[in-house]
Phi, psi and omega in degrees: 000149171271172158245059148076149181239171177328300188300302186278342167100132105040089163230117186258135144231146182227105201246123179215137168269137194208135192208173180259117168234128166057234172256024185200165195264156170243154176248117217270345173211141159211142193209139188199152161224190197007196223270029188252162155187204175210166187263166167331115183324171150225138180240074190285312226236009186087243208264021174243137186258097175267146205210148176219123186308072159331090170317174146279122206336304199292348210091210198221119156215191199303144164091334177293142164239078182246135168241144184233124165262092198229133189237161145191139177249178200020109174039005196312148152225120193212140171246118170233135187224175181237166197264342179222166177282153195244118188275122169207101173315162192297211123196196188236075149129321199300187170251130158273128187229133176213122183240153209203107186232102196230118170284145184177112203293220197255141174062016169227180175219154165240148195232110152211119196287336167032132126302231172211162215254155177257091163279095179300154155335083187133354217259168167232148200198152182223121164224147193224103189227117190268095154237155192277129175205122197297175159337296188248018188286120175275161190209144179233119175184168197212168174216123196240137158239136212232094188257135169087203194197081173282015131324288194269044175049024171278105137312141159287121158213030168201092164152216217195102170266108160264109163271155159205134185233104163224155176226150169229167188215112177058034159096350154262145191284174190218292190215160144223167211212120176189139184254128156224123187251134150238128189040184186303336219256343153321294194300325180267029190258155179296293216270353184223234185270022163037048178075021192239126180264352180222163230203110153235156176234091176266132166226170178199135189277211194047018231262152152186172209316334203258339172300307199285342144339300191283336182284338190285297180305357162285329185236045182278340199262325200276004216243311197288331179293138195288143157085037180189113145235137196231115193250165174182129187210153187252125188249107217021277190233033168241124161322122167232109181236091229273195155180141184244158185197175162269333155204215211275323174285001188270310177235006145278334180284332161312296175258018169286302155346296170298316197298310178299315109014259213261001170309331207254327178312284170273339184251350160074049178201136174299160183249170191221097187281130190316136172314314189303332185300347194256003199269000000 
């Protein structure tokens, strides 16, 4: 792929492989084109390669097209987060697109952490996210999304957001998820984010009856806070859980929450918050 001229937008991909070598996972391929890359692994934790996804300085706006691709395999255990919230400006008419296909063979796990994504006010934007899972691959990750930005008095009241969230496990599905926002009267609708700007979405596989206990009783106090509503419910063995919120820090301390909970469960590891989280 190239990198672009103005009139046409961004077109990036970032393809990253990940296998168990000796004692810690590694990361055994990586290929990139335009403006995506990653920082150097980190190993906080031994032998899991926590990596952090890098955007375009600029943001995401029409016409840009990026895909992230992360396989793993032989035993991987890999954490992945962004160092930051990922911006996608307004524009005028064209779609902005970001797709995202994360594969986890028989025996590995993956953690994916995203920070949460910003749709300004105008923009038309498609983000798409597919993950795959052989039999026993565990899997944790979550997606927060944030329209306009009412902190700063910015309101969503114009463009066109389409989400999609599925997981399958050996070619079946396990959940599919899909959003389509337009303009303000999505956000005000009872039946869509009821007046609520910003949406995360967590799952975790392995999930049972006594997981989803512990995930409820992590966030009993927060469930009780004014200005946050939160379901959690288990779809055969995965877990889900939604949270409508005000604003982006608000519905990450939520699934940060589940997440500190059910980690030491399914990943049989204590937690270990990515360093950047705290910058």
């Amino acid at each position: 792929m190239s990198n672009i001229d103005t009139k046409s937008g961004w077109k990036a991909e970032l393809n990253l492989g990940f296998e168990k070598s000796q004692s810690k996972t590694v990361l055994a391929k990586r290929t990139q084109s335009g403006p995506l890359t990653v920082q150097r692994p980190f190993y906080p934790e031994g032998d899991v390669c926590h990596l952090y996804i890098l955007h375009p300085p600029g943001g995401v706006v029409g016409g840009d097209e990026l895909h992230i691709n992360v396989d793993l395999a032989k035993h991987a255990s890999t954490l992945i987060t962004t160092p930051g919230a990922t911006k996608f400006y307004r524009n005028t008419g064209k779609l902005a697109h970001q797709i995202q296909t994360l594969k986890v063979a028989d025996d590995c796990a993956l953690e994916w952490f995203p920070q949460e994504n910003i749709f300004f006010d105008g923009t038309h934007t498609h983000l798409s996210t597919r993950v795959e899972l052989e039999k026993s691959a565990r899997f944790m990750g979550w997606e927060i999304n944030c329209y306009g930005r009412p902190a700063s008095s910015e309101l969503f009241e114009e463009g066109k957001v389409m989400t999609r969230l599925e997981v399958y496990r050996d070619g079946m599905s396990l959940m599919l998820d899909k959003l389509l926002i337009e303009d303000s009267q999505a956000l005000q609708s009872a039946v869509s984010m009821n007046n609520y700007p910003c949406f995360g979405t967590f799952v975790a596989t392995q999930a049972t009856p006594e997981l989803l206990e512990k995930a409820r009783s992590s966030i009993a106090e927060l469930v009780n806070q004014d200005q946050q509503k939160i379901g959690i419910t288990v779809l055969d063995d995965l877990l889900v859980m939604r949270c409508l919120g005000q604003h982006a820090e608000q519905v990450s301390t939520t699934l940060k929450a589940v997440w500190s909970a059910l980690r030491p469960e399914i990943m049989q590891r204590s937690v270990c918050l990515p360093r950047i989280w705290a910058t």
